[in-house]
C-alpha positions in Angstrom: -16.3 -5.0 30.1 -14.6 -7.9 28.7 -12.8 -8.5 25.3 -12.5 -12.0 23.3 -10.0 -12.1 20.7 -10.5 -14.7 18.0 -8.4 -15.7 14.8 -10.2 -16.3 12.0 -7.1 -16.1 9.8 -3.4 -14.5 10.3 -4.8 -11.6 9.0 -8.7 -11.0 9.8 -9.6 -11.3 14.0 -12.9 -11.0 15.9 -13.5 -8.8 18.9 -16.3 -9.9 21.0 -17.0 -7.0 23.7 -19.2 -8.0 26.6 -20.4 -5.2 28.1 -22.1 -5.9 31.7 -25.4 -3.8 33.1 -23.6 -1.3 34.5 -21.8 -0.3 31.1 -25.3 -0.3 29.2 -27.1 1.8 31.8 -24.3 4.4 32.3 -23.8 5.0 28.3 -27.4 5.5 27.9 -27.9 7.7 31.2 -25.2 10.0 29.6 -26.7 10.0 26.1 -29.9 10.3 27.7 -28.5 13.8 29.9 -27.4 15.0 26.7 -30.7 15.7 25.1 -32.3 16.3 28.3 -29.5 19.7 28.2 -30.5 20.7 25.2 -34.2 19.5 24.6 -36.7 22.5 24.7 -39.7 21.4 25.1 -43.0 23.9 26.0 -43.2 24.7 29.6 -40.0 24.2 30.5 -36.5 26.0 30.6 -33.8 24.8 28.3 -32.5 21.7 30.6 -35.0 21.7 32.8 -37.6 19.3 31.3 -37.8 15.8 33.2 -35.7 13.2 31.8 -39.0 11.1 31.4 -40.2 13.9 29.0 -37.3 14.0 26.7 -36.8 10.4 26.1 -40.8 10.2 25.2 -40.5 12.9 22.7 -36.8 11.7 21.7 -37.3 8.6 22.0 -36.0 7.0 18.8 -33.1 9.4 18.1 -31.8 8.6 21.7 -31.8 5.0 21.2 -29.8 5.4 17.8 -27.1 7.7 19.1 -27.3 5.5 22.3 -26.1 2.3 20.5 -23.9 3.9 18.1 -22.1 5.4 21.2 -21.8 2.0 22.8 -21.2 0.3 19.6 -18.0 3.3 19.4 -16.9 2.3 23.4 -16.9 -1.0 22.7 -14.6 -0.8 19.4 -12.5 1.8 21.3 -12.1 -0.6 24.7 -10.9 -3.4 22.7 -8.6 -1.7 20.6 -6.8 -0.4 23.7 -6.8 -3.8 25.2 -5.7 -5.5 22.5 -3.3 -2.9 20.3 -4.0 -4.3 17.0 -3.2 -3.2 13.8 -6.1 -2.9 11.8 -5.8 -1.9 8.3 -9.5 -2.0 8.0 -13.3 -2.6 9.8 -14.9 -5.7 8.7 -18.1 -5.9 10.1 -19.6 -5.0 13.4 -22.5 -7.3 15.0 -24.5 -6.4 17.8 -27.1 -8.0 19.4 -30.2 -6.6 21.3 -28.7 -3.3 23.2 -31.0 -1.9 25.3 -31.1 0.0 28.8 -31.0 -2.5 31.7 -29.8 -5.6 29.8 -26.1 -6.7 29.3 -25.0 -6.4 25.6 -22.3 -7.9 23.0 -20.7 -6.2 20.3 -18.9 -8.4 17.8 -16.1 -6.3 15.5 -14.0 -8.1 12.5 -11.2 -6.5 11.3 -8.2 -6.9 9.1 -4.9 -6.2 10.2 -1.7 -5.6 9.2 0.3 -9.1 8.4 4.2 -9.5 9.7 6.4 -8.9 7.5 10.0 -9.1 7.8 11.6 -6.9 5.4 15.0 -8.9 3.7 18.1 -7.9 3.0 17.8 -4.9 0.6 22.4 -4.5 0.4 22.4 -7.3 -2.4 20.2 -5.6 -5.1 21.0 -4.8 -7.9 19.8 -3.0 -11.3 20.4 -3.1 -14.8 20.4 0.2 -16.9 21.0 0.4 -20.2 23.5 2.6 -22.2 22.3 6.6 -22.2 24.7 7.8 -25.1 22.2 7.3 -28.1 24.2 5.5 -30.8 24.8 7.9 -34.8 22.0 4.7 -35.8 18.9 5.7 -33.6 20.0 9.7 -34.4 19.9 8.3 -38.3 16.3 6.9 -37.3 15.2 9.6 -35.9 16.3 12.3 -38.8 14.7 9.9 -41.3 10.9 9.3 -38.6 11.1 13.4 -39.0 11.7 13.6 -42.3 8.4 10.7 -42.7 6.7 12.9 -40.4 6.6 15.6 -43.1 6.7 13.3 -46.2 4.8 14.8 -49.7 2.5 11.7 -51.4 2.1 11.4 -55.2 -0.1 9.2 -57.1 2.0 6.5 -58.7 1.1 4.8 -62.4 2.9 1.8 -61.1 2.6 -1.7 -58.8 2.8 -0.8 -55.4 6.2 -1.3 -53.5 7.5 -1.1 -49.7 7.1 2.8 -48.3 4.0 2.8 -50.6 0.9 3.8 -49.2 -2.2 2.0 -50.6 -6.0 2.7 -50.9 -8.3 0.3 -50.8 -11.9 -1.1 -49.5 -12.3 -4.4 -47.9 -14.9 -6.9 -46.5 -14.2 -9.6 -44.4 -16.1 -12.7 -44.1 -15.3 -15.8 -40.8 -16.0 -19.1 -42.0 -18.6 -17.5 -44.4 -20.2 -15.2 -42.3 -19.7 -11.7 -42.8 -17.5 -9.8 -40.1 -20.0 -6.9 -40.3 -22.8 -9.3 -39.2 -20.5 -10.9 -36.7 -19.3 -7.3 -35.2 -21.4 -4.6 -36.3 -20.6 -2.0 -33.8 -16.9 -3.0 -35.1 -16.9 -2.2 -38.9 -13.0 -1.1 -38.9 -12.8 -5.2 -39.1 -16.1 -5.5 -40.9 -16.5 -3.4 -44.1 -14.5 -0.5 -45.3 -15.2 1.3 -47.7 -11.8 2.9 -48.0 -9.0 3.6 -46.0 -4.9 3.8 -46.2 -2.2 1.0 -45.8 1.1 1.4 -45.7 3.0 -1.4 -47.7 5.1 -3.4 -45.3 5.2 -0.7 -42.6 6.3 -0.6 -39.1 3.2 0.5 -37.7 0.1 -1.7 -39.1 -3.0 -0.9 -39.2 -6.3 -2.6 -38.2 -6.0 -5.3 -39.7 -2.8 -7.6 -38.6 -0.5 -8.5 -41.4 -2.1 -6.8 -44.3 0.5 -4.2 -45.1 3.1 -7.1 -45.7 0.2 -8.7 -48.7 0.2 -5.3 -50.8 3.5 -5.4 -52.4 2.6 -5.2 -56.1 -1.0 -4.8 -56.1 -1.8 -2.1 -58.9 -5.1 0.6 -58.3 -7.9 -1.3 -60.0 -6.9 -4.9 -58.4 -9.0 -7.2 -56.7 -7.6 -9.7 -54.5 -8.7 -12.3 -51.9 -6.3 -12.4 -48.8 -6.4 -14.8 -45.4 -6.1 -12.6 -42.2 -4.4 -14.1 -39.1 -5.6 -12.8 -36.0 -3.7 -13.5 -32.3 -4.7 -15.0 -29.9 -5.1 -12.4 -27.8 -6.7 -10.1 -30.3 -9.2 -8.7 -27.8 -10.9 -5.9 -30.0 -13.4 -8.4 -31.9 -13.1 -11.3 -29.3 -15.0 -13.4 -32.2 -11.4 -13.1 -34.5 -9.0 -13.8 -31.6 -7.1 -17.1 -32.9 -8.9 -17.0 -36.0 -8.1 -16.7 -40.0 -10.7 -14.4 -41.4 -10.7 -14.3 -45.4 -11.0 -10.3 -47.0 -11.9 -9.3 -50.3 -10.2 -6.4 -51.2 -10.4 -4.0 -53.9 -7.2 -1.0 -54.7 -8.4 2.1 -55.4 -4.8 4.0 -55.6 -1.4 3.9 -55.0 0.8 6.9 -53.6 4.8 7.1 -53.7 6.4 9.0 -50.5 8.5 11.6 -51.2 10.9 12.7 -48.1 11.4 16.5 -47.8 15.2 17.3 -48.3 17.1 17.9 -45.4 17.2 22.2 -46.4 17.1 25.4 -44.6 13.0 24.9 -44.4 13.3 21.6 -43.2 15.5 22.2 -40.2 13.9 25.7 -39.5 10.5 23.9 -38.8 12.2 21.6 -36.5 13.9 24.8 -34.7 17.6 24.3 -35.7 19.7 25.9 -38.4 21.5 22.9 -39.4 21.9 19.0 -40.0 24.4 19.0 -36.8 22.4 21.3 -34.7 19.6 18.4 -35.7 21.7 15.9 -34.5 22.3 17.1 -31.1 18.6 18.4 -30.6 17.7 14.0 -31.3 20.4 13.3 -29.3 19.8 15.4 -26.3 15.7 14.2 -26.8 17.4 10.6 -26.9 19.6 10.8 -24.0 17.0 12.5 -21.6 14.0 9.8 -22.9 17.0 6.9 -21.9 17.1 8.5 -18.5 14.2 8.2 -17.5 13.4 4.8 -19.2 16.6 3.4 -16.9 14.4 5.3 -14.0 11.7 3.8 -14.7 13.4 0.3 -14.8 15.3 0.3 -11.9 12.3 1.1 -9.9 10.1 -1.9 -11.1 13.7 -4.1 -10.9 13.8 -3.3 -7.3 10.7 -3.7 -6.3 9.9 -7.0 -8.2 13.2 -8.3 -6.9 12.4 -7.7 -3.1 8.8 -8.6 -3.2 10.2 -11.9 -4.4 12.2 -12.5 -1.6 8.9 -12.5 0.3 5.4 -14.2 1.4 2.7 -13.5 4.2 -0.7 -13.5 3.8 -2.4 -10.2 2.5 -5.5 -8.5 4.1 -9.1 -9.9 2.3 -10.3 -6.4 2.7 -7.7 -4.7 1.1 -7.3 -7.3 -1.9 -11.3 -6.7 -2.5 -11.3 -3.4 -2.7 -8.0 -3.2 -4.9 -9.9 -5.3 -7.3 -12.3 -2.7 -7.8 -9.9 -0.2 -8.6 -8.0 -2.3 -11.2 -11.4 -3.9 -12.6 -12.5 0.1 -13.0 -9.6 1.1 -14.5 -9.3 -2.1 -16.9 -12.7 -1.1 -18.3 -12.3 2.9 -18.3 -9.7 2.0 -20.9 -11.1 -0.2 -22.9 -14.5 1.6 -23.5 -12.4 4.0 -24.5 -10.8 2.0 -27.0 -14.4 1.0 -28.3 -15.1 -2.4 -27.0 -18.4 -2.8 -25.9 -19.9 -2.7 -21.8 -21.4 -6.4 -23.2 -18.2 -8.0 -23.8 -17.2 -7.7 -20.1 -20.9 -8.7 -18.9 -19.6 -11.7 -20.9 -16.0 -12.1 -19.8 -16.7 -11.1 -16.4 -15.1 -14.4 -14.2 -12.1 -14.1 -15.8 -11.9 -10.4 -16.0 -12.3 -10.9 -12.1 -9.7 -13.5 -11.5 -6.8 -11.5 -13.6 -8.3 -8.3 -11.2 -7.8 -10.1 -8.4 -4.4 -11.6 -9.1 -3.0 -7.7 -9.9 -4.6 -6.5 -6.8 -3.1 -9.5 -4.2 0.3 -8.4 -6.0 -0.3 -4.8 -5.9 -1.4 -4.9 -2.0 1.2 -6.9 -1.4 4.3 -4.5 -2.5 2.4 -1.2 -1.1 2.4 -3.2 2.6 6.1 -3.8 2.0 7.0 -0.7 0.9 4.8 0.8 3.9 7.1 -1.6 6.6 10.4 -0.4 4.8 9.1 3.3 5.2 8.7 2.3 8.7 11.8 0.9 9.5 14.1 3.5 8.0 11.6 6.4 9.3 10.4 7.8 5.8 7.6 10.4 6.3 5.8 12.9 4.5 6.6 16.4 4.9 4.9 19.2 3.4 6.9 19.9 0.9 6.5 16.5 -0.6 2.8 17.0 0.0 3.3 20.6 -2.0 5.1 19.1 -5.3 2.9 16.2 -5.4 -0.7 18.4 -5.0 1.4 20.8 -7.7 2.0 17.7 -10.1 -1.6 16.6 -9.7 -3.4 20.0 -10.3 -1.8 20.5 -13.6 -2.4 16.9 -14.4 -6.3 17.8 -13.7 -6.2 21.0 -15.5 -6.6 22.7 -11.9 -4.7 26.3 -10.0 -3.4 24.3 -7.2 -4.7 26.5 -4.6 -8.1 25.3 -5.5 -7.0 21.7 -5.8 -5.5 21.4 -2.3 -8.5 23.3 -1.0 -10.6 19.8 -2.4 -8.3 17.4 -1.1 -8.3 19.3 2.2 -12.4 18.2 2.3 -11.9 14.2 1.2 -9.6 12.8 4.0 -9.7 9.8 2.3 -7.8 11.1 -1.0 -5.6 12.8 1.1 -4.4 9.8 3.2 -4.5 7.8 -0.9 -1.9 10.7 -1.2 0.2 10.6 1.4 0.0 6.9 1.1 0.9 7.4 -2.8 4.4 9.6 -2.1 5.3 7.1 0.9 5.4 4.2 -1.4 7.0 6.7 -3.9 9.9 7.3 -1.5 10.4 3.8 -0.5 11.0 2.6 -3.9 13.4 5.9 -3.9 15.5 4.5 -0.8 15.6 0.9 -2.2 16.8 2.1 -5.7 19.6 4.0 -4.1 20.6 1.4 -2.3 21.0 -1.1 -5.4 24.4 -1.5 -7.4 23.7 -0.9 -10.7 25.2 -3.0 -13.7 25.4 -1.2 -17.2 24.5 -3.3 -19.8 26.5 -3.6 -23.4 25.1 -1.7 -26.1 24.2 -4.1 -29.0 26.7 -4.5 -31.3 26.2 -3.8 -34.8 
């Protein structure tokens, strides 16, 4: 048997296995002295039928598990010559393999690139300030308070804190937006719905809440509607000023609840200072784990940086998938129809691809630091982690890990999933971190 290595690229090779007479005739004699052990056929004891028998009745099935079985020694005989680190199987290309002839099995994999892993003792993150400042508590009193406000018609022009009602139409460049969009008549035609005037959160329609100040119930009013650039919901809009016609139908004052004994039993204290220090602890623990969060993406942006080699084609393509999939669960979700990605399709694909070259790209990193400093898995961390993701899937965890202990491949996404995990863990306790300033005010 002899093995060729080619390089089609630093990351993809080609294994061509030549495999003389010898090696063909002795794989299929033992495939062949397999079926004749357990053939029964009529006449004859169970192993005692005459090879010539058994390969006329099993003909077919013995030629299929005869090549797969020297497709399999072939693959196995070149990995141990050659020791590669192959991250994934290609393609496998054989031609004509059949008893008393000398065969060729071509394999192309992708393996694992070289990476040198920099210098992680320079790193560093910044966090911001955890102690939330008497401001953000102020904000937060006042969003609860909002969260339980009272609303009461008012015989007066509308002013900011105001909620509005009103129906609109929209028309682009004369067309009606509810021809343009019909499966989206939030931007089309509404026949009523509520506005908040000059809110923080806006609604559909970008900018409107800032052109109600003094309109009156009763009013009618033209406005212009600038949509972004980006505005991907009605694709039609994006960059565009659309013209709506808009008709009041009421105005409602907002009356904040007093901060009183039923106001601070609801929200499970018995006073303004136990209130306080219920937002603050909320505040504090939510600016924990935002500083978490960022040191993690600072560190690993930062050392991926200080990196190039080339990434596996195999793994980039099928990483694509999994971000195009995900990109599109979401959306449909949000409404936007499966005809708009039919039609946005090349560069929905590009910005895929781009995410998945950058994602593969950190997980091999990650995967060679884990390697160097000798991170494993142990059960335990294979415990918490099928315990985090049964309750996620509304699962008992006993039956969850009883799945995952069927689909090798999830469990191996797993493993993969808390090795990365505890990389990024390592590398962040490694980094000096740098406090910011608060703000001043």
């Amino acid at each position: 048997m002899n093995v060729q290595l080619n390089s089609v690229s630093p990351t993809r090779k080609t294994l061509v296995v030549s495999l003389d007479v010898s090696d063909v005739d002795a794989e299929h004699k033992a495939v062949l002295d397999g079926f004749v052990n357990q053939a029964r056929l009529p006449g004859f004891r169970p192993g005692k039928a005459p090879a010539a028998m058994v390969e006329k009745r099993y003909g077919k099935e013995i030629a299929e598990e005869f090549k797969q079985k020297l497709v399999a020694k072939a693959y196995r005989s070149a990995m141990e010559k050659e020791k590669l680190p192959v991250v994934n199987v290609v393609d496998v290309a054989e031609g004509d393999i059949v008893r008393g002839k000398a065969a060729e099995v071509t394999v192309t994999v992708d393996v694992r690139p070289e990476i040198t892993v920099p210098d992680t003792g320079d790193l560093v993150v910044d966090v911001e300030p955890t102690e939330p400042t008497d401001a953000e508590i102020d904000q937060m009193v006042e969003a609860l308070r909002a969260d339980r406000a009272d609303f009461k018609t008012a015989e007066r022009p509308a002013q900011k804190g105001d909620y509005v009602k009103l129906a609109y139409a929209g028309r682009l460049e004369g067309r009606p937006i509810a021809e343009i969009a019909p499966d989206k008549q939030l931007y089309g035609d509404v026949p009523q719905t509520w506005e908040e005037v000059e809110g923080t959160q806006e609604g559909h329609l970008p900018g409107l809440g800032h052109l109600l100040s003094g309109v009156k119930a009763g009013d009618k009013k033209t406005v212009n509607i600038t949509f972004p650039a980006e505005f991907s919901a009605v694709p039609a809009l994006a960059g565009k000023v659309a013209e709506y016609d808009l008709t009041i139908l009421e105005v409602r004052e907002r009356f904040l609840p007093p901060l009183d004994e039923a106001f601070f039993k609801a929200n499970q204290v018995s006073d303004l200072p136990g209130l306080r220090e219920q937002i603050r602890a909320n505040l504090q623990r939510q600016k924990k784990m935002n500083n978490e969060n960022a040191q993690r993406r600072q560190v690993t942006d930062a050392l991926a940086s200080k990196v190039d080699f080339p990434v596996p084609e195999s793994l980039i393509e099928s990483e694509t998938q999994g971000v195009l999939r995900q990109f599109i669960e979401e959306n449909m979700r949000r409404g936007i129809p499966a005809e708009q990605f039919e039609k946005d399709k090349k560069e929905l694909f590009a910005g895929a691809r781009q995410a998945a070259e950058k994602r593969v790209k950190l997980q091999l990193l990650l995967s060679k630091i884990a390697e160097n400093e000798k991170i494993e898995v142990t059960e335990s961390d294979l415990d918490r982690q099928i315990y985090r993701d049964a309750i996620r899937a509304g699962k008992r965890p006993e039956a969850f890990a009883k799945e995952l202990a069927k689909n090798r491949s999830h469990l191996r996404a797993l493993q993969e999933s808390i090795i990365f995990d505890k990389a990024v863990d390592f590398l962040v306790s490694k980094a000096k971190v740098r406090e910011r300033l608060p703000a001043a005010t």
